[in-house]
N, C-alpha and C positions, 0 to 999 in steps of 0.2 A: 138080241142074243141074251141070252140069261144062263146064269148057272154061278159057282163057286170060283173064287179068284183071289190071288194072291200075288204079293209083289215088293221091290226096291226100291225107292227113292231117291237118288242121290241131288242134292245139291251143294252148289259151291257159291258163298253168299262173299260180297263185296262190303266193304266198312260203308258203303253210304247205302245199303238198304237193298239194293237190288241182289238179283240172283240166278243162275243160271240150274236149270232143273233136266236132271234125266230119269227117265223112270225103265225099267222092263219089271214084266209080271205076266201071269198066263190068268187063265179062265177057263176052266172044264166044265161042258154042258152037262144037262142029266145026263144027256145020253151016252157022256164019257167021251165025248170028241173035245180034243185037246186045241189051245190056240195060244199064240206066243202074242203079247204085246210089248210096243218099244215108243215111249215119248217123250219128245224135247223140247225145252223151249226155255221160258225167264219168269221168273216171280218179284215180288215187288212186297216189302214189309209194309203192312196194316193196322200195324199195334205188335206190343210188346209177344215175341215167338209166335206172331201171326203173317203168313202170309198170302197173296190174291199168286194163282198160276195162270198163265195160259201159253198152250202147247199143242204139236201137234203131233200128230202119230199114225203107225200103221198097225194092223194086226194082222197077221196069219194063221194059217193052219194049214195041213197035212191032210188032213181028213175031206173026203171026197165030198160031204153034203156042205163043207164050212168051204168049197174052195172061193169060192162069189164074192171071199173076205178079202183075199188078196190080193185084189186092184180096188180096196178101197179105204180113202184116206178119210183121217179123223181130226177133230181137235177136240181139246178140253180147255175147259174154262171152272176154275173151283179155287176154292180156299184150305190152307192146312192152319194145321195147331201145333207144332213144335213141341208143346209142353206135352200135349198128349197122346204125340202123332198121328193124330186124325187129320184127314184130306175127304172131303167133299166137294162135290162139283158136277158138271153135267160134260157128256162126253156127243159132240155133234160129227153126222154124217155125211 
């Protein structure tokens, strides 16, 4: 799946380093076919406003050629940067 995407972040971080992560964001293909994503899970500090995620998720869509998305579960595995809110990572199927 490829295309453009955007999205929210939320976490709620504990005084000893751990954290709990929720994310939703979409993804619109070239083709303009829409898809909702939603992932949760725990992060864990790295260094200073760095943190390690891993989470799991699903994604959907409406769209008749995306439906095959919606009996299928994800996780992710990646690192953010607090200071510059950069999150990278890889997302497995």
């Amino acid at each position: 799946l490829a295309g453009a995407g955007f999205g929210s972040n939320y976490v709620r971080a504990a005084a000893d380093g751990t954290s709990v992560t929720k994310f939703y964001g979409t993804v619109t293909t070239a083709e303009g076919e829409a898809t909702r994503l939603e992932f949760g899970g725990n992060a864990v500090a790295v260094g200073a406003g760095q943190a390690r995620f891993r989470t799991t998720g699903m994604i959907k869509s409406a769209a008749p050629a995306l439906a095959w998305l919606n009996a299928v579960n994800l996780a992710f595995e990646g690192e953010g940067d607090f200071t510059t809110l950069q999150v990278s990572g890889r997302v497995y199927v």
